[in-house]
C-alpha positions in Angstrom: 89.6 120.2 99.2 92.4 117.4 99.0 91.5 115.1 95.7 93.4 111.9 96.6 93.5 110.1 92.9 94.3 106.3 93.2 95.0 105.1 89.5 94.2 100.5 90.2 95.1 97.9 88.1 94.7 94.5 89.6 95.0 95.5 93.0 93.0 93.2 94.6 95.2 92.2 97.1 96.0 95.5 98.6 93.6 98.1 97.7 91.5 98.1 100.7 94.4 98.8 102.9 95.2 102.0 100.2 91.5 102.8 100.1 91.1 102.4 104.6 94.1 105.0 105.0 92.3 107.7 103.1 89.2 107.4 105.2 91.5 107.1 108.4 92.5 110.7 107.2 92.2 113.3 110.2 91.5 116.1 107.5 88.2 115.7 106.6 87.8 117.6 103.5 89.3 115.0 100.7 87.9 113.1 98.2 89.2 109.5 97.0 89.1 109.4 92.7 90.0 105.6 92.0 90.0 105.1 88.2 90.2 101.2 87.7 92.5 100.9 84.8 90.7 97.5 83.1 91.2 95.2 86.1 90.9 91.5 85.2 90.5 90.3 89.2 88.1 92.1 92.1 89.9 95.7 91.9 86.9 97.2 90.8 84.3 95.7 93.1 86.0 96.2 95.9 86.6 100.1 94.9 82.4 100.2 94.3 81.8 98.4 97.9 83.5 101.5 99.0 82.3 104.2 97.0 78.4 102.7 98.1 79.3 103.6 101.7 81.1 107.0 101.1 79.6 109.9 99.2 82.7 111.2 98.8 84.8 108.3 97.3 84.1 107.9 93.4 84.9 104.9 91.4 85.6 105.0 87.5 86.7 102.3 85.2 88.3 101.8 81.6 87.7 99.9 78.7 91.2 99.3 77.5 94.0 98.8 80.2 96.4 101.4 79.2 99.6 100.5 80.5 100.9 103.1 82.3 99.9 104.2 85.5 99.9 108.2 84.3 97.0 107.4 81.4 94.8 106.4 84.7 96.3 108.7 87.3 95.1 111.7 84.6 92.2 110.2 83.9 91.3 110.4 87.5 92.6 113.6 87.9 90.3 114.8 84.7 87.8 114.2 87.1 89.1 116.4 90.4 87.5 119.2 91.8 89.7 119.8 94.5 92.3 122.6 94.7 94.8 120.1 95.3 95.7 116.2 93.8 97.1 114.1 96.1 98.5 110.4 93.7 98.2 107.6 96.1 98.9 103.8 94.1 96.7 101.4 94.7 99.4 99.0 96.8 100.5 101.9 98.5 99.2 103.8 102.3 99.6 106.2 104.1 99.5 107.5 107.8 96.5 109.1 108.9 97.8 112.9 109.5 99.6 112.5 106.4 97.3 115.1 104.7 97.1 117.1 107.9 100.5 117.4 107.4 101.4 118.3 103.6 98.5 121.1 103.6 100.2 122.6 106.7 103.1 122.6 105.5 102.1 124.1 102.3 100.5 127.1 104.2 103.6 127.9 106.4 105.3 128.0 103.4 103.3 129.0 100.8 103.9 126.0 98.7 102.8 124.9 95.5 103.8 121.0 95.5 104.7 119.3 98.8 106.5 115.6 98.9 106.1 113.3 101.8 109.0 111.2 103.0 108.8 107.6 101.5 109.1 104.6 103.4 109.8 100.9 101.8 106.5 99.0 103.6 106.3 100.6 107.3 110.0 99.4 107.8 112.7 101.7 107.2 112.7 105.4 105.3 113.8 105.4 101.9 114.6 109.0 100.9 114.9 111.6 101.7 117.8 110.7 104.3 118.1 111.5 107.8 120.2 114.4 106.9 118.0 116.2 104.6 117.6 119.7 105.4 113.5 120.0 104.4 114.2 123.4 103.0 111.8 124.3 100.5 113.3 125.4 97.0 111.9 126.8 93.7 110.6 124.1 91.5 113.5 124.7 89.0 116.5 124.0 91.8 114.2 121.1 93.7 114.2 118.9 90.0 118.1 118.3 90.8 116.9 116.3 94.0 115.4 113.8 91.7 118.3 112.8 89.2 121.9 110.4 89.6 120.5 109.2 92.8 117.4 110.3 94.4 117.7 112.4 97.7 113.8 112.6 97.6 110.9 110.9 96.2 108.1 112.4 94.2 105.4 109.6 94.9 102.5 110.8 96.5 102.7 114.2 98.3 100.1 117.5 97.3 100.5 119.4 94.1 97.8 122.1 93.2 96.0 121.0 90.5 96.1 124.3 88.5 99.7 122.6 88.2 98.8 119.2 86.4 96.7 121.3 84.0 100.0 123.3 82.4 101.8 119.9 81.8 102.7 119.9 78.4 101.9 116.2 77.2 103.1 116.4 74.0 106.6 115.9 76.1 105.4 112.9 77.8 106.5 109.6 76.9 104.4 107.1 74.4 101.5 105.6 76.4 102.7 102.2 77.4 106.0 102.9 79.0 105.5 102.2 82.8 107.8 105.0 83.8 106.2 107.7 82.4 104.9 109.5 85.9 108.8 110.3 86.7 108.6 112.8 83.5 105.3 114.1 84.4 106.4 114.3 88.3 109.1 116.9 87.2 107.5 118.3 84.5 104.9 119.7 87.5 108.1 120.2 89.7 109.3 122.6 87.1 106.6 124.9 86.9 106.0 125.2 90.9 107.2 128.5 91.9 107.7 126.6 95.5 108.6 123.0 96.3 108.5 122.3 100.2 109.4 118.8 102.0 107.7 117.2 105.0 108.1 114.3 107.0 104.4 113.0 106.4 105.0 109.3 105.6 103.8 107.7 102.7 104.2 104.0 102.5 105.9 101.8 99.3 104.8 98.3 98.8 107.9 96.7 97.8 105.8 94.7 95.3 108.1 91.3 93.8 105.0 90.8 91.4 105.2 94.3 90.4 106.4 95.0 86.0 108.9 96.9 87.5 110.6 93.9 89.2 110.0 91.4 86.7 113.3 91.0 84.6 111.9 92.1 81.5 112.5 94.7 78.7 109.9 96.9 80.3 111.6 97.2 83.3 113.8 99.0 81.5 111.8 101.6 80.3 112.8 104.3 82.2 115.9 104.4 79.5 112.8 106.1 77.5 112.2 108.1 80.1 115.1 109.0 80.9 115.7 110.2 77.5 112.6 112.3 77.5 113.8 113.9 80.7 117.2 114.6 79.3 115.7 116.6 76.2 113.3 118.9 78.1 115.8 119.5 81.0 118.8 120.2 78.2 115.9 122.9 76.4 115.4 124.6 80.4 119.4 124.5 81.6 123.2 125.4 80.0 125.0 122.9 79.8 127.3 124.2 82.9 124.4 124.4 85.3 124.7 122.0 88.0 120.8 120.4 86.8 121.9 119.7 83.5 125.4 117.9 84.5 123.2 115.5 87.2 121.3 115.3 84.5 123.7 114.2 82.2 125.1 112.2 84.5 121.8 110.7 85.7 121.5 109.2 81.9 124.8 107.6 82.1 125.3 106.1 85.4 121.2 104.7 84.4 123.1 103.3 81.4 125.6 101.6 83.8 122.9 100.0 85.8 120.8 98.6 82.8 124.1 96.8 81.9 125.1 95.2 85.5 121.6 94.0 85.6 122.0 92.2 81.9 125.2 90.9 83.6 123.8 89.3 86.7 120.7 88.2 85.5 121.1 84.7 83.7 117.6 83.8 82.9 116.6 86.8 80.5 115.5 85.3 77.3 117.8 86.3 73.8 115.3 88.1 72.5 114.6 90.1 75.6 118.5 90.9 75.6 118.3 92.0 72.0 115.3 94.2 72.5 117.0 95.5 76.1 120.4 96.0 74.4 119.0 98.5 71.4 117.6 100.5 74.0 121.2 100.8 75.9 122.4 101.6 72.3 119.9 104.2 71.6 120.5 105.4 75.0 124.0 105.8 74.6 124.1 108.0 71.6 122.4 111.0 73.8 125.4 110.6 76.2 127.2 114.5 76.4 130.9 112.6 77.4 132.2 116.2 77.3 129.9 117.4 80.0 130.0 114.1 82.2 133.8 114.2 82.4 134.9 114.7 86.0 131.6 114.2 87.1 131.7 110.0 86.7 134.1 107.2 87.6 136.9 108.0 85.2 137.2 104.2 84.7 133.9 103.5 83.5 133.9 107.1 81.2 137.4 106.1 80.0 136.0 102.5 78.9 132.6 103.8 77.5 133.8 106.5 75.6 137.0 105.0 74.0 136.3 101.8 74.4 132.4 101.7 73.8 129.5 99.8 75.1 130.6 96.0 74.2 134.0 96.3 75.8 132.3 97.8 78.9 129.9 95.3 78.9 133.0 92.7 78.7 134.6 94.2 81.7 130.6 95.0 84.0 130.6 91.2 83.4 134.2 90.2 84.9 133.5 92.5 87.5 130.6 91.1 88.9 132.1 87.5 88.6 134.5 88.5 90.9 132.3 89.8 93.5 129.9 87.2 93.9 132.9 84.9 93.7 134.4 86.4 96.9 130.7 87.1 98.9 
């Protein structure tokens, strides 16, 4: 059995369609765990309405919104039976042989976690590319797919659930930080003996209401995740293995990105920007500028290393004047 857990927080305006595509499902043997994570709007109604018509969807519901998507996603998983989990998000969907798909694939090749493609809405794929070979990899080479760039996507896709129940979660991030399924994704990566691909689509909801495009400091959080990331892969990798340099790399190049967003976005609040720029700050003092040399754009490493991050920021600004000046 396939349990497809569906972690919903004020999802009222796409659930059904999330819900629907699991039913549409041409395997049979699944069951749909949707733990409502303290919805303020019709999530949870909607979720029961569906759970009164099919004996195997179950509906569960917290007190306390917890303010991550993992707290609920586990919670729902906590209450799985089947051999494996299968994270769908609420505003998400998928196509209906998509579990067809990931379980055969996982037979063939005797798989322990299988990832789907991702596409943005039902409009265009979003990783991996066109190019991508689909060979499946050892857990411990696939987690370099994931960093300074992804060349897949962990959402969604079938991981045995014997998996989720070695996670360590003492190395998870604190509770509220929205980002904290991207540890736990690799964390599971890590201790598959066999990662396989397939071209099963899941769907993204490019969400514009969404905490993660609001311009706020916790958008930003995945510079705490990040950082979490970074410690657990530097404990599993030398420092000249080609995981830990991407890595490395992933945490400063994220650095980069925090800072270009700081400079084009005008309407972030001076308390938001003092809050955003002690997490750059705190993020840069785990930079390894000895391991990242050669592997970045020796103009940014030169001005970030010798220069530091106020300079940088100095020159990210100019930079970006001068685009949008000549668009």
């Amino acid at each position: 059995m396939i349990s497809v857990v569906m972690p919903a927080y004020n999802a009222e305006p796409y659930i059904e369609k999330a819900i629907q595509s699991v039913i549409a499902q041409t395997y049979q043997d699944w069951e749909l765990i949707i733990y409502n994570d303290a919805s303020t709007d019709s999530t949870y109604e909607i979720a029961l309405k569906y759970a009164n018509l099919y004996s195997n969807i179950h509906v569960y519901t917290g007190t306390n919104n917890g303010g991550s998507g993992l707290i609920a996603r586990n919670e729902a998983i906590k209450r799985a039976v089947g051999e494996w989990i299968s994270p769908l998000d609420a505003d998400d969907w998928i196509e209906p042989t998509y579990l067809a798909q990931l379980l055969e694939k996982a037979g063939r090749e005797h798989s322990e976690i299988v990832y789907p493609t991702m596409w943005v809405n039902d409009e265009r794929p979003l990783v991996p590319q066109p190019d991508f070979d689909y060979k499946s990899r050892s857990g411990r080479d696939a987690i370099i797919l994931t960093l300074n760039g992804l060349i897949v996507g962990t959402n969604g896709g079938i991981i045995m659930r014997k998996l989720c129940k070695l996670v360590n979660y003492d190395d998870m991030p604190p509770q509220d930080c929205i980002y904290s399924d991207e540890v736990f994704d690799r964390e599971v990566m890590f201790l598959a003996k066999i990662v396989s691909f397939s071209e099963a689509r899941y769907f993204y909801r490019s969400n514009p209401d969404s905490v993660t495009h609001r311009i706020s400091p916790k958008k930003f959080d995945h510079l705490i995740t990040d950082g979490i990331l970074l410690k657990n892969i530097r404990q599993r990798y030398e420092p000249n293995d080609i995981t830990r340099i991407q890595a490395e790399c992933h945490r400063f190049n994220r650095i980069l990105d925090v800072m270009t967003q700081l400079a084009v976005h005008k309407n972030i609040s001076a308390t938001d920007r003092k809050t955003i720029w002690k997490m750059i700050t705190d993020a840069n003092s785990q930079v390894n500028y000895n391991i990242i040399r050669g592997h970045v754009g020796p103009v940014m490493y030169s001005l970030m290393k010798y220069l530091g991050l106020k300079p940088t920021y100095t020159y990210i600004k100019l930079r970006e004047k001068v685009i949008r000046k000549n668009k």
